[in-house]
Backbone as JSON Lines, residues from 0, in Angstrom:
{"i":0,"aa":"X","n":[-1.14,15.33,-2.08],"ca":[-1.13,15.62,-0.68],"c":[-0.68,14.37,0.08]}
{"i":1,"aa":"X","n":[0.19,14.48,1.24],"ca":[0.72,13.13,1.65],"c":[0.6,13.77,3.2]}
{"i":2,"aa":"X","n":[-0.37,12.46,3.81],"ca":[-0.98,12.42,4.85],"c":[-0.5,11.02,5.63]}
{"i":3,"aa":"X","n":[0.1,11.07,7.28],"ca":[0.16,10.08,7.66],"c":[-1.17,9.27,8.26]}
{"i":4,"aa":"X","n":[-1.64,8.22,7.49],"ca":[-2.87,7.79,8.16],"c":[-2.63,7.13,9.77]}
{"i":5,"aa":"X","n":[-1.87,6.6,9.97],"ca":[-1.15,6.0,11.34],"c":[0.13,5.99,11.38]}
{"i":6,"aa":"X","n":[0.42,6.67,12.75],"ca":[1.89,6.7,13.21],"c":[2.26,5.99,14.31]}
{"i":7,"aa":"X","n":[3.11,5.55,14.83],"ca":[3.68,5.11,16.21],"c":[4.76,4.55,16.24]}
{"i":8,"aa":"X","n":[5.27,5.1,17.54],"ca":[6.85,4.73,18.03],"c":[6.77,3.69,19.33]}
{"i":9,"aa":"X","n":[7.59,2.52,18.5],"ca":[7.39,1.28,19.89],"c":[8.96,1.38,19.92]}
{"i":10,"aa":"X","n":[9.35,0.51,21.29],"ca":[10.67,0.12,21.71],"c":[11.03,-1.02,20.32]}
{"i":11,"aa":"X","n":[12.26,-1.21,20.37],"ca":[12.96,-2.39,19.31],"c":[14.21,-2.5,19.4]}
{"i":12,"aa":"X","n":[14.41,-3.26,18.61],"ca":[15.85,-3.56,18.46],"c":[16.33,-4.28,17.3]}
{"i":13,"aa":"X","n":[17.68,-3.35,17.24],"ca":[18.57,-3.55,16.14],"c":[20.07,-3.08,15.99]}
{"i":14,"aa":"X","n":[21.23,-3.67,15.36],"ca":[22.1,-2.85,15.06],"c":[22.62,-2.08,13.95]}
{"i":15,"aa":"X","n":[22.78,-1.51,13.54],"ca":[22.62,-0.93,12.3],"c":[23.81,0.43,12.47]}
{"i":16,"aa":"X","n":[24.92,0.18,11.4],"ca":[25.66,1.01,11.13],"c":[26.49,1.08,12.45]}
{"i":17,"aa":"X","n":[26.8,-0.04,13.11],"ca":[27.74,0.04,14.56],"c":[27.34,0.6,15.65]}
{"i":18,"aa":"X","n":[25.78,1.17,15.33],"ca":[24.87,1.52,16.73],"c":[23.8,0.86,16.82]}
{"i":19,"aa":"X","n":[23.68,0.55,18.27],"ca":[22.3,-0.29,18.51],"c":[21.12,1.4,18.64]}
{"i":20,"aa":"X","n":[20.08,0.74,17.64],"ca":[18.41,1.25,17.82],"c":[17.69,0.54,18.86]}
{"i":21,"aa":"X","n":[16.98,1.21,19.86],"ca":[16.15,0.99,20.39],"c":[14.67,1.38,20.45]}
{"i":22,"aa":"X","n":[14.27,2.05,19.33],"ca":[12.91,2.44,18.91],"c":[13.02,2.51,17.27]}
{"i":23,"aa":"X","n":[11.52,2.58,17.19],"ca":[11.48,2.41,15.67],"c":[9.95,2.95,15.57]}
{"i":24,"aa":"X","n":[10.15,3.78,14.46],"ca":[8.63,4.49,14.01],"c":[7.92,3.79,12.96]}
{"i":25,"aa":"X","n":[6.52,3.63,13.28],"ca":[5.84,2.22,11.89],"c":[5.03,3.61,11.58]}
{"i":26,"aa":"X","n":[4.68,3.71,10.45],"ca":[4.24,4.7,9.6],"c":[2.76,4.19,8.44]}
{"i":27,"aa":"X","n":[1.96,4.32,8.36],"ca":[1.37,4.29,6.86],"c":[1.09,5.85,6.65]}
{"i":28,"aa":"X","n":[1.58,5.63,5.34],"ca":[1.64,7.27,4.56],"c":[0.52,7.45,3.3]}
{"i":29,"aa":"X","n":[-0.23,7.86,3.15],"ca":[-0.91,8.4,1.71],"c":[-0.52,9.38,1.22]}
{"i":30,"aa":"X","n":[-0.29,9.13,-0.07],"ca":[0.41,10.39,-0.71],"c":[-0.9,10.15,-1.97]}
{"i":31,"aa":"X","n":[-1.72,11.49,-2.22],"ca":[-2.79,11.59,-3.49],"c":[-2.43,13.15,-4.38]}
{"i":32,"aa":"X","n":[-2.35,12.3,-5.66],"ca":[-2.03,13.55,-7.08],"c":[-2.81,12.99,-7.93]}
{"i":33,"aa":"X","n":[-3.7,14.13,-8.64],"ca":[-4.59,14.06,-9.91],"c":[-5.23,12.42,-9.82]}
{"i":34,"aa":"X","n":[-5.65,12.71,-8.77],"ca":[-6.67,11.37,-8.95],"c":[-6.03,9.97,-8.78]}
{"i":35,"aa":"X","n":[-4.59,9.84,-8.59],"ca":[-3.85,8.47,-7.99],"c":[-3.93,8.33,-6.89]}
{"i":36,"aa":"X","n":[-3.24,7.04,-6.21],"ca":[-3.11,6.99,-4.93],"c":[-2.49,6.14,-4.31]}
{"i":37,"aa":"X","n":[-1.66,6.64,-3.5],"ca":[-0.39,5.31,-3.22],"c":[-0.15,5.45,-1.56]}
{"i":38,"aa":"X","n":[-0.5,4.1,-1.06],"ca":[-0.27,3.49,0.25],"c":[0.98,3.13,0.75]}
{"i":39,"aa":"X","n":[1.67,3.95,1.62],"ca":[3.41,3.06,1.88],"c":[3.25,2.88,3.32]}
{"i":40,"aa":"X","n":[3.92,1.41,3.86],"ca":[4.11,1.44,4.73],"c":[5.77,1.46,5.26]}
{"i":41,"aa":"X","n":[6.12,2.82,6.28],"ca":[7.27,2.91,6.62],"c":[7.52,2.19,8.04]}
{"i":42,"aa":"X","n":[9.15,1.87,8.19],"ca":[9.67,1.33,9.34],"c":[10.44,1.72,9.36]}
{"i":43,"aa":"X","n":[10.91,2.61,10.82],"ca":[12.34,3.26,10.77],"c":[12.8,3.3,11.92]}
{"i":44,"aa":"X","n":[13.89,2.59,12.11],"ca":[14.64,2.26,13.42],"c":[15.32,3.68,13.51]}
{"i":45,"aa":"X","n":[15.8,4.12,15.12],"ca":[15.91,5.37,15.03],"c":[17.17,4.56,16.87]}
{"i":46,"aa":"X","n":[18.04,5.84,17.35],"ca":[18.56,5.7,18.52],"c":[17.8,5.26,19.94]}
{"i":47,"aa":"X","n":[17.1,6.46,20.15],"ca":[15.96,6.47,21.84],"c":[17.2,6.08,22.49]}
{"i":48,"aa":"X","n":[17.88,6.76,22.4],"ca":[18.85,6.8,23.9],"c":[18.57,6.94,25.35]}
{"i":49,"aa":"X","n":[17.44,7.88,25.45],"ca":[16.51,7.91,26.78],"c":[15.06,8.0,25.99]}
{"i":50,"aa":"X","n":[13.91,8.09,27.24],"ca":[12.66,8.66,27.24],"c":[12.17,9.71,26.24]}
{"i":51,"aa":"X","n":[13.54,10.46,26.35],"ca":[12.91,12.06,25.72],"c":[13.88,12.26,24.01]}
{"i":52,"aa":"X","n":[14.48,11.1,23.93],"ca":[15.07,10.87,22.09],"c":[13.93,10.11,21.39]}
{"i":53,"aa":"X","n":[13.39,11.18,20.56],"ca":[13.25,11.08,19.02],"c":[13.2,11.02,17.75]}
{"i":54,"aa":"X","n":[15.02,11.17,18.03],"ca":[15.7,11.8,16.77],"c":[15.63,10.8,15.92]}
{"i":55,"aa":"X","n":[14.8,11.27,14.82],"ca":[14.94,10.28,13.78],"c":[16.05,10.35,12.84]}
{"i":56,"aa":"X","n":[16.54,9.06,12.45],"ca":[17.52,9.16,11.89],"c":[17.12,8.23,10.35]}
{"i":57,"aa":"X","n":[17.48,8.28,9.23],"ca":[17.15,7.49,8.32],"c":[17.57,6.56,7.69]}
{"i":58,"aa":"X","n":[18.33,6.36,8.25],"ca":[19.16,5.26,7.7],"c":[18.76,3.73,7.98]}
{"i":59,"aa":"X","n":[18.06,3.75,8.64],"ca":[17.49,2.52,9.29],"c":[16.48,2.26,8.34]}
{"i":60,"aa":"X","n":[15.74,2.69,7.51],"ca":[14.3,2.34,7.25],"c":[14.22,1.81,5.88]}
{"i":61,"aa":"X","n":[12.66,1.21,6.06],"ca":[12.54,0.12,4.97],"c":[10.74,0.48,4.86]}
{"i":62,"aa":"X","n":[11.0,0.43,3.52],"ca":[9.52,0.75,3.28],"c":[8.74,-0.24,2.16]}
{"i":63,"aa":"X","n":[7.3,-0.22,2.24],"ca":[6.97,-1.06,1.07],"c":[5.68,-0.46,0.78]}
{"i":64,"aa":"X","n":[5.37,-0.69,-1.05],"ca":[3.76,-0.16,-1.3],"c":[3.03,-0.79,-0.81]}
{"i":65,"aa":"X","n":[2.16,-0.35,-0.92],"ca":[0.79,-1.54,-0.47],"c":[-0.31,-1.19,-1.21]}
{"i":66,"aa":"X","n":[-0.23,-0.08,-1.85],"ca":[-1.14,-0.21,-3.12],"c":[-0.9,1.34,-3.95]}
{"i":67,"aa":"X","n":[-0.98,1.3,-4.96],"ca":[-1.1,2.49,-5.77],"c":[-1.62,2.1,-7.16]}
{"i":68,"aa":"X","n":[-2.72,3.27,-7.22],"ca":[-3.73,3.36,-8.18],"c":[-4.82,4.59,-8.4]}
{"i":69,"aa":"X","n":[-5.43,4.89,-9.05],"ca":[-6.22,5.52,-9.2],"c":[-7.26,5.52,-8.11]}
{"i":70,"aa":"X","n":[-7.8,6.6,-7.91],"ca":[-8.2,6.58,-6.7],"c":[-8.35,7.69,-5.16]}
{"i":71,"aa":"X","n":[-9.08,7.51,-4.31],"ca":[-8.98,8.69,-3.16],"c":[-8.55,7.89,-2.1]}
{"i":72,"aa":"X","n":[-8.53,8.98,-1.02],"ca":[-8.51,7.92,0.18],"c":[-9.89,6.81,0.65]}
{"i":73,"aa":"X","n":[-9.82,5.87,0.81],"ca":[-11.0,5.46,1.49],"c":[-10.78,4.58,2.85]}
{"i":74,"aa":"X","n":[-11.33,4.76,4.04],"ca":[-11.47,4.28,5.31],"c":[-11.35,2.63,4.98]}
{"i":75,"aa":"X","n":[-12.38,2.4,4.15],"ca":[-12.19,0.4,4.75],"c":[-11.02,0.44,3.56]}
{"i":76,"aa":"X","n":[-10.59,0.98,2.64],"ca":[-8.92,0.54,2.47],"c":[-8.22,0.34,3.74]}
{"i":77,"aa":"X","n":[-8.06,1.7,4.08],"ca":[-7.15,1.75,5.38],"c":[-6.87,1.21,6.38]}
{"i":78,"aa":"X","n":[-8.47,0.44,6.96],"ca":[-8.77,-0.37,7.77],"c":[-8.1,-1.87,7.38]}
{"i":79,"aa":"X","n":[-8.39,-2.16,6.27],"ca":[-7.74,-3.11,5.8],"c":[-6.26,-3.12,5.94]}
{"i":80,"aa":"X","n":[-5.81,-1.81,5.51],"ca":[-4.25,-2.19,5.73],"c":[-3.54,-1.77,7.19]}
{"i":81,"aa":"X","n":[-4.38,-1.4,7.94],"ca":[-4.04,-1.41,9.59],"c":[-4.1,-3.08,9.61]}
{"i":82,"aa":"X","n":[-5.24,-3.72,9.57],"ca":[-5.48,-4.78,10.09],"c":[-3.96,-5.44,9.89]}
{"i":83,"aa":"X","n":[-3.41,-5.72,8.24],"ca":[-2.25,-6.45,8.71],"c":[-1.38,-5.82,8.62]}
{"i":84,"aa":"X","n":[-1.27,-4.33,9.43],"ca":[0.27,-3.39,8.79],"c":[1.36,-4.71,10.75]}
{"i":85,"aa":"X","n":[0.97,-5.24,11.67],"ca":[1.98,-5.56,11.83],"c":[2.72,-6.41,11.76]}
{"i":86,"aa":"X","n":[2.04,-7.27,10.62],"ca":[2.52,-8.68,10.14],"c":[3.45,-7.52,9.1]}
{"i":87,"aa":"X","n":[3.08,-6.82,8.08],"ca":[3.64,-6.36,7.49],"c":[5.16,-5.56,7.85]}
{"i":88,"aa":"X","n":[4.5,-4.57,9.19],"ca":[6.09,-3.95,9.49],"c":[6.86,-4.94,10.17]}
{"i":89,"aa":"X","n":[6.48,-6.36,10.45],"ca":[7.41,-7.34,11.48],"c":[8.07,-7.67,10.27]}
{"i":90,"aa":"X","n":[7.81,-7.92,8.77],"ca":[8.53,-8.77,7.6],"c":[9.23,-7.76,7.25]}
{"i":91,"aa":"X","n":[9.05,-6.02,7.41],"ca":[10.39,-4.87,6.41],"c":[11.05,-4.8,7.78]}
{"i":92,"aa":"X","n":[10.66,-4.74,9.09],"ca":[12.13,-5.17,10.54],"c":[12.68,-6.59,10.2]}
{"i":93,"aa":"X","n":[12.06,-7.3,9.95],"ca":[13.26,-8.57,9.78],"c":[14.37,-8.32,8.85]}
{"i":94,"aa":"X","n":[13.49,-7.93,7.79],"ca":[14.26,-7.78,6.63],"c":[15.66,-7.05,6.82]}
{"i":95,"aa":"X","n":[15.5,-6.3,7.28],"ca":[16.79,-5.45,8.34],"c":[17.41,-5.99,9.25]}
{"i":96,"aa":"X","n":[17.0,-7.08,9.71],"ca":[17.59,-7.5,10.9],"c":[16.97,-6.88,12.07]}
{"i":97,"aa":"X","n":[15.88,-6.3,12.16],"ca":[15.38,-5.8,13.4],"c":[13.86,-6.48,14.05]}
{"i":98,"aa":"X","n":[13.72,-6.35,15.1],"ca":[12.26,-6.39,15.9],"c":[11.86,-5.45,16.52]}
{"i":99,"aa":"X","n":[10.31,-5.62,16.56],"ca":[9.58,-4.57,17.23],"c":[8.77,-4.65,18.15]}
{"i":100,"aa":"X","n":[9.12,-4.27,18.82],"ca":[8.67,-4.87,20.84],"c":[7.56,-4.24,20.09]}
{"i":101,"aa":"X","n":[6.33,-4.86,20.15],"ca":[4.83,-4.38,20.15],"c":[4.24,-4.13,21.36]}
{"i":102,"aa":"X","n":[4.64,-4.63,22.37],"ca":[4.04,-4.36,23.63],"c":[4.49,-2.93,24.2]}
{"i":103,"aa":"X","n":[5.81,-2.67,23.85],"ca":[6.34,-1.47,24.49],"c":[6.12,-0.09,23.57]}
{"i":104,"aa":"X","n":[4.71,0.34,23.28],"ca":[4.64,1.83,22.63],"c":[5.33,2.96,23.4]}
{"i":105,"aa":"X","n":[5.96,3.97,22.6],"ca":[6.59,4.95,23.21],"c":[5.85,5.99,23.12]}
{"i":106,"aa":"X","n":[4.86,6.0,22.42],"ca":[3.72,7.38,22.26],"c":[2.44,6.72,21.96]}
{"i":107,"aa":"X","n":[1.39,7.27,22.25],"ca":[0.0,6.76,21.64],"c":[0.49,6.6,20.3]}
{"i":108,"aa":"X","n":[-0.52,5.99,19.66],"ca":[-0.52,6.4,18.08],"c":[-1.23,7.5,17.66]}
{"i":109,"aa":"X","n":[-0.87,7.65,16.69],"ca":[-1.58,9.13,15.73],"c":[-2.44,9.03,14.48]}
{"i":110,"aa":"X","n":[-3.35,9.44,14.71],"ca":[-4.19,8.9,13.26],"c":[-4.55,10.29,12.31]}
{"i":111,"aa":"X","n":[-3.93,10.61,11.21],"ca":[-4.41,11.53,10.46],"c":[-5.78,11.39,9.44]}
């Protein structure tokens, strides 16, 4: 079963593929089968041409594990990997060449 534990779309910037991104979605995902369990954190620069673009596009994104193993979900994992997911998604946006206005959220966040 693959559950987003936290979602959110901040302003950013990047160019990528001869178009500038101006938003980008930070993601942690759980995905659990027969008793494993694997933590990803996604980053995905996307257009936001106005207010009301969300079109995600995929080409932008960069992802990394952060843990997989045997195992369920558990809260102070999670907590743990909130605490440093934005040191984490600032090092897979660099890695791209991008930043992520942290101050400028484009939606609450979402917590599954």
């Amino acid at each position: 079963m693959t559950i987003n534990v936290y979602e959110q779309y901040f302003g950013a910037h990047i160019e990528w593929n001869g178009d500038e991104r101006k938003g980008v979605r930070v993601c942690l995902v759980s995905d659990s089968c027969e008793g494993n369990i694997t933590y990803t954190l996604q980053v995905n620069f996307f257009p936001h041409r106005d207010k009301e673009d969300f079109g995600i596009s995929y080409d932008a994104l960069s992802e990394k594990v952060l843990f997989q193993g045997k195992g369920r979900r558990s809260r102070k994992r999670e907590e743990a990997f909130l605490s440093t997911l934005r040191d984490e998604a600032d090092s897979l946006a660099s890695a791209l060449g991008g930043k992520i206005d942290w101050d400028d959220p484009l939606i609450e966040a979402r917590r599954g």
